[in-house]
TIKELO-263495 format. One record per residue (C-alpha): residue number from 1; y, x, z. Coordinates in steps of 0.5 Angstrom, whole numbers, plus 2048, in hexadecimal, padded with zeros to 3 digits. Each point is the difference from the previous one (the first is absolute). Layout:
BEGIN
- tiro,north,east,up
- NUM,Y,X,Z .
...
***
This chain:
BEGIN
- tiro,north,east,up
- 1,7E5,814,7D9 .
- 2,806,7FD,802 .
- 3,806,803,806 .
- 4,803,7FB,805 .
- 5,804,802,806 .
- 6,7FE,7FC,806 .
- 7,806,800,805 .
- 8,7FF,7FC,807 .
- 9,805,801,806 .
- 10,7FB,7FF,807 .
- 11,805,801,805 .
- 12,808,801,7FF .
- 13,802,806,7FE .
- 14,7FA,802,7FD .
- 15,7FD,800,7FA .
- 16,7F9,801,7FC .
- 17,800,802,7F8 .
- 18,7FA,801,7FD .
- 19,7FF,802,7F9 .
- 20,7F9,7FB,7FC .
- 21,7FC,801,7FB .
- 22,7FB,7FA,7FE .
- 23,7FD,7FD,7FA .
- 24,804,7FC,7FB .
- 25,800,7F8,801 .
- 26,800,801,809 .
- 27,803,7FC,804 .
- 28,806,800,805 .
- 29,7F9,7FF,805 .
- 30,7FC,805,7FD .
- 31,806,805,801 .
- 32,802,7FE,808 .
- 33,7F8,802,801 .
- 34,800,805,7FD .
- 35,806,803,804 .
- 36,7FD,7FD,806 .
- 37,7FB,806,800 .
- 38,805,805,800 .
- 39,801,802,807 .
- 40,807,800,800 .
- 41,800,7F8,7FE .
- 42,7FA,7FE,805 .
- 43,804,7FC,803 .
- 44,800,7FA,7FB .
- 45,7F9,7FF,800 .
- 46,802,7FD,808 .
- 47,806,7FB,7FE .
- 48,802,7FA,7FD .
- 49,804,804,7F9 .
- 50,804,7FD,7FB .
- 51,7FF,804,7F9 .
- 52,805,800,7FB .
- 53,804,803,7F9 .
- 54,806,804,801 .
- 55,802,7FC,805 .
- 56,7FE,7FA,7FE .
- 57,7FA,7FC,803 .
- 58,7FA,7FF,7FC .
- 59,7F9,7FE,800 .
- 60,7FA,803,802 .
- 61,7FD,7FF,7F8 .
- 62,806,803,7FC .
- 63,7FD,805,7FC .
- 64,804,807,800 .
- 65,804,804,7FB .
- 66,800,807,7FF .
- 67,807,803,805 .
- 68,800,7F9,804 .
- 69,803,801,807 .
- 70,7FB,7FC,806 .
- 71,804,7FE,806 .
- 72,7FC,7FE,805 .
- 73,804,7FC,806 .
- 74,7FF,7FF,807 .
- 75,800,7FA,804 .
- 76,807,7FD,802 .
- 77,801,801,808 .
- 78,805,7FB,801 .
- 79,805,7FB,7FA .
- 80,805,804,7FD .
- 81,805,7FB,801 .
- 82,7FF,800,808 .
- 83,800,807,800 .
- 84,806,801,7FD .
- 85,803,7FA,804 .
- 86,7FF,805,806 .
- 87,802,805,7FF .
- 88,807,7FD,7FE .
- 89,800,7FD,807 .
- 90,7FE,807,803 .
- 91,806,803,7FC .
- 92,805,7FB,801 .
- 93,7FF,7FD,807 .
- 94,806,805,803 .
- 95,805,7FE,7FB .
- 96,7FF,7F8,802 .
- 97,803,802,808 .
- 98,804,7FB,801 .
- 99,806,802,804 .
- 100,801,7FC,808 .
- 101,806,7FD,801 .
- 102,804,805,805 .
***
């Protein structure tokens, strides 16, 4: 058997750890199913997850080793870049007053 840390943050500032067993030669796949069936990842059966590696997305078919770290990542609500753009303008909009002419 084979140890890998599967890692999935479902909602902000919160995050699920689980430790898994599988048999050599599984899958990313193998391994999101599996976690799938613990009750305190029972979310992932329910959305549209991204999977990956130490941070790095994979694909359904990569063949685990024995100390892997599995992440799965939730669906992005808006586009990084815009968000961002946002919260520049919230945090600056008092410093661009202009000041009337007396």
């Amino acid at each position: 058997m084979i140890r890998v840390e599967f890692v999935c943050s479902p909602a902000a500032r919160q995050v699920v750890n689980l430790p898994l067993q599988l048999p050599p030669g599984s899958t990313l796949q193998q391994a999101l199913q599996q976690a799938a069936a613990d009750p305190r990842a029972s979310f992932l059966a329910a959305g549209d997850w991204d999977a990956g590696l130490w941070g790095r997305r994979q694909p359904g078919s990569t063949v685990l080793q024995d100390g892997d770290r599995v992440e799965a990542y939730r669906p992005l609500r808006c586009d990084p870049k815009e968000a961002r753009r946002l919260r520049y303008r919230q945090d600056s909009a008092p410093a661009r007053r202009v000041k009337s002419a007396p």
